[in-house]
C-alpha positions in Angstrom: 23.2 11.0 -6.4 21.4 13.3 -9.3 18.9 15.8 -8.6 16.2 13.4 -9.2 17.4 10.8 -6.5 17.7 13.7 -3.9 14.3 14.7 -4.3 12.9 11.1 -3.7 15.0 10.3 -1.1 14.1 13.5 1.0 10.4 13.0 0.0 10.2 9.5 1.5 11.9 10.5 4.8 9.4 13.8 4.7 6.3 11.9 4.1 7.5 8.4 6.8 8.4 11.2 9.5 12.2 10.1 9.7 13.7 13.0 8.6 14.6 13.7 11.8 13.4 11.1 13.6 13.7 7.2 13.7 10.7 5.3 12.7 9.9 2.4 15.2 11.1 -0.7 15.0 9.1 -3.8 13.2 11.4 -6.4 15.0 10.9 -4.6 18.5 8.1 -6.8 20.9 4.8 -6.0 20.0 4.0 -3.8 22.7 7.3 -1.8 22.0 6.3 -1.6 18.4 3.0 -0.5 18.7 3.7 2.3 21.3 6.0 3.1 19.1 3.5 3.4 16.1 1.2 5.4 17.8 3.5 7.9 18.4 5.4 8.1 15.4 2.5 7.7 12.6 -0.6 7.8 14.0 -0.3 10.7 16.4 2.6 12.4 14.2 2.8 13.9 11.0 3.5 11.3 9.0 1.9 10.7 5.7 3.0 7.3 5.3 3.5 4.4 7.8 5.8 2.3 5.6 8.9 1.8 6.8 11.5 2.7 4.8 12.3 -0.8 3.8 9.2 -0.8 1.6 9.6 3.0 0.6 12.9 1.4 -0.9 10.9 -1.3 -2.4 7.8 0.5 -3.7 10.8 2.7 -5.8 12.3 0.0 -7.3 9.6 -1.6 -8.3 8.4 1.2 -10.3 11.9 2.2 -11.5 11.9 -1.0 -12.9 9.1 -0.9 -14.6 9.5 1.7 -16.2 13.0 1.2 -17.6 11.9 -2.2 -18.6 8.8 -0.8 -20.2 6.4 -3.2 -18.8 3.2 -2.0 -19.8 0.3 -0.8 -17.0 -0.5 2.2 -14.5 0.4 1.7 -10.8 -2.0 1.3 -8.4 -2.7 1.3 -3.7 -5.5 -0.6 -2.4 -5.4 1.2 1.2 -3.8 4.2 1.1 -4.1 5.7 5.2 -3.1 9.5 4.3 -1.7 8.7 0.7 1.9 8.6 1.0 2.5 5.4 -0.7 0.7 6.8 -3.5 2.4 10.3 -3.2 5.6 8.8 -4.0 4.7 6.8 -6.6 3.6 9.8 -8.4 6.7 11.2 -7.5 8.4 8.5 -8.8 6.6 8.8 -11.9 7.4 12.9 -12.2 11.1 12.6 -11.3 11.3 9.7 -14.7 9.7 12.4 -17.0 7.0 9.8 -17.1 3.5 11.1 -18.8 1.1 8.2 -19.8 1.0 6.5 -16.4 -1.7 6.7 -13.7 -1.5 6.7 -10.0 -5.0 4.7 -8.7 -5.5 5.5 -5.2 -8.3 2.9 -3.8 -9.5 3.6 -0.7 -12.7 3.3 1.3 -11.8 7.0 3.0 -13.6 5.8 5.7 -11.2 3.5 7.4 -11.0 -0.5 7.1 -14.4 -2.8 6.8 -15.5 -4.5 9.2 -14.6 -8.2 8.9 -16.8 -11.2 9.8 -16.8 -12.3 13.1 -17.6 -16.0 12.4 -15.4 -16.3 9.1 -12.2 -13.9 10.5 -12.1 -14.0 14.2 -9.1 -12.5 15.0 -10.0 -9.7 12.6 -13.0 -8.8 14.3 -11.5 -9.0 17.9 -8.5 -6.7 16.2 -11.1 -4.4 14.8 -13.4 -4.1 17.7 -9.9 -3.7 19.9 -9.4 -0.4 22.1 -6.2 0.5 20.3 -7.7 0.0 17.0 -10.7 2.1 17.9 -9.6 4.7 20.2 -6.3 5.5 19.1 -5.4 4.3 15.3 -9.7 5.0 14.9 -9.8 1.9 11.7 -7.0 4.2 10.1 -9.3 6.4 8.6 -8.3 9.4 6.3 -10.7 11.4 4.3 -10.7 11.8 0.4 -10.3 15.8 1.1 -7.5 14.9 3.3 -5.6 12.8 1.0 -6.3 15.2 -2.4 -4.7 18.0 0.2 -1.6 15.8 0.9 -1.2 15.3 -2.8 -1.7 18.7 -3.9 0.6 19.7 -0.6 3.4 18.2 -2.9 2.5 19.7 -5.9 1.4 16.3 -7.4 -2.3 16.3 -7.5 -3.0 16.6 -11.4 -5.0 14.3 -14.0 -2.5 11.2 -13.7 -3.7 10.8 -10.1 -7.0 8.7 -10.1 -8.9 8.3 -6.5 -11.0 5.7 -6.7 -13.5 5.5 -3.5 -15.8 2.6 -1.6 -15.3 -0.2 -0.9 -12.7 -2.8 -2.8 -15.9 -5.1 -3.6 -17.6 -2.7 -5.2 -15.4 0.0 -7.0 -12.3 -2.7 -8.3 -14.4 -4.7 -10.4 -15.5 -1.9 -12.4 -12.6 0.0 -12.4 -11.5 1.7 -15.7 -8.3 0.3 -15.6 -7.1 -1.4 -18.3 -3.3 -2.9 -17.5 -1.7 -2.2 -14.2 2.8 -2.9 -13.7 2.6 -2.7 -10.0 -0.2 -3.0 -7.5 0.6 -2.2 -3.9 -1.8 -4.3 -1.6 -2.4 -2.7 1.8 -5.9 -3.6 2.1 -4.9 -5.0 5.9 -8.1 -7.9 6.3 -8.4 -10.9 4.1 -11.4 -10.0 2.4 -9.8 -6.7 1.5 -6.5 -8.5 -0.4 -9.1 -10.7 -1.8 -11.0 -8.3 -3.6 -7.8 -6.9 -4.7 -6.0 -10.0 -5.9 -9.5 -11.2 -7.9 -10.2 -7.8 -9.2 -6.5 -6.9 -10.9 -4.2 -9.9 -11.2 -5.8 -10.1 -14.4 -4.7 -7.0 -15.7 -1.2 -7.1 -14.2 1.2 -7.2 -17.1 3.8 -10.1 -17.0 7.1 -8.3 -15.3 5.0 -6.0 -13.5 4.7 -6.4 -9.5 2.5 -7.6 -6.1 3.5 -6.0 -2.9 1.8 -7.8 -0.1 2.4 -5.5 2.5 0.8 -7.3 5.5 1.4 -11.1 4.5 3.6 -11.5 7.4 1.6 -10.5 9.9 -0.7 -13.4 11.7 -1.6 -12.3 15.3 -4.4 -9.9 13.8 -5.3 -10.4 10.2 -5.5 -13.6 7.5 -4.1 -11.6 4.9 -1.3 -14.6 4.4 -4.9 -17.2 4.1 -5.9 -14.6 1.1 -2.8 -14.7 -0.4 -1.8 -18.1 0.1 -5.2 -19.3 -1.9 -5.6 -17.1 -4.4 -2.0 -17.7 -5.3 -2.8 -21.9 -5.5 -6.3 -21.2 -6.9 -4.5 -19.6 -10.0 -1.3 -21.3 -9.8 0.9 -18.8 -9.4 4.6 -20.1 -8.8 7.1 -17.3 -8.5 8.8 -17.1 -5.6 7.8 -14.4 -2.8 10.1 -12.3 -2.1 10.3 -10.7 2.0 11.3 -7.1 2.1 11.0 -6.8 5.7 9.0 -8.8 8.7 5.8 -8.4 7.4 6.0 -7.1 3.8 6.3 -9.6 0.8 6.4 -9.1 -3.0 6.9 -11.4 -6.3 7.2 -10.4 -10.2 5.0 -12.2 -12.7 6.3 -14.2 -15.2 3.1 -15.4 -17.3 
């Protein structure tokens, strides 16, 4: 391994907490998993909660682009504490790479809250103990995030934090052409927003990551997905990186 793949390889186990330790387990039952989450992210010190699977992912996907010089910045929408986004930055630093921005979307103030009558299950999720009490609508502040990225040493002007809410700050966004687009956005209406706001200005090669698609006892993130992809007919194949996370590369 060279330098540069050491450093990224001990950043993503620093920033998921399994340097030392074992992060849970997504194929464990539910209520083994999210005992396990709680303690391990949520109540630890991690900065991300992506399994490694998608760590592994997320650095590929920008690895690629880059050597394949597909045009575009790279971009979260839902970043919890920033890690995700961290890395990517990382990523960028590590290839020497100078005219590419890191946008880190985020409310800051934890997930909306969905509508009851159009996204049941989101709302009973949402108004859930767990999801209240303990994971409190995974909110991390702006301060907090800028602190984890200057923690790093990687808070400098290609890092661009854009905050609100998806419907209102994507649409005007000042980006111009994205490679890869991460969405974490968790609800439907939050992948949504994100799918309607920067397909458009995904360049062909570049990459979606999904990263709840799989997941259907608690969000329609799949429903958001699933219609945006026939509404535009979009054809490539999805590819599953783990349980729950999905990803495809456009082609035109």
């Amino acid at each position: 391994m060279t330098a540069a793949d050491l450093y990224l390889d001990l950043l993503k186990k620093v920033l998921t907490n399994t340097l030392f330790d074992r992060e849970p387990d997504v194929e464990a039952s539910q209520a083994e998993f999210i005992l396990g989450f709680l303690q391990h992210y949520i109540r630890g010190p991690a900065i991300s909660m992506l399994p490694l699977a998608r760590m592994d992912n997320l650095e590929a996907c920008v690895k690629d682009v880059v050597a394949r010089n597909v045009p575009g910045d790279v971009i979260e929408t839902g970043v919890w504490r920033g890690g995700a986004t961290i890395f990517m930055r990382a990523i960028l630093k590590s290839l020497g790479v100078t005219d590419r921005s890191v946008w880190v979307a985020d409310s800051f103030e934890g997930l909306p809250e969905p509508d009851a009558e159009l996204f049941p299950k989101e709302a009973k999720a949402y108004h859930g103990v767990v999801m209240q009490r303990e994971f409190q609508h995974l909110a991390a502040s702006l301060e907090d995030v800028r602190g984890n990225f200057s923690a790093f040493g990687l808070l400098d002007s290609q890092v661009c934090f854009l905050k609100g809410w998806f419907k209102d700050t994507l649409p005007t966004a000042p980006i111009e052409r994205l490679a890869v687009m991460r969405l974490d956005g968790d609800y439907y209406e939050s992948t949504m927003d994100a799918l309607r706001s920067l397909y458009a200005k995904l360049s062909v090669g570049g990459y979606v990551i999904v990263d709840d698609y799989g997941e259907e006892d608690w969000t329609y993130c799949r429903q958001a997905v699933d219609e945006f992809r026939a509404a535009h007919h979009i054809t490539e194949p999805m590819i599953g990186v783990d349980r729950s996370c999905v990803y495809w590369q456009r082609s035109v």
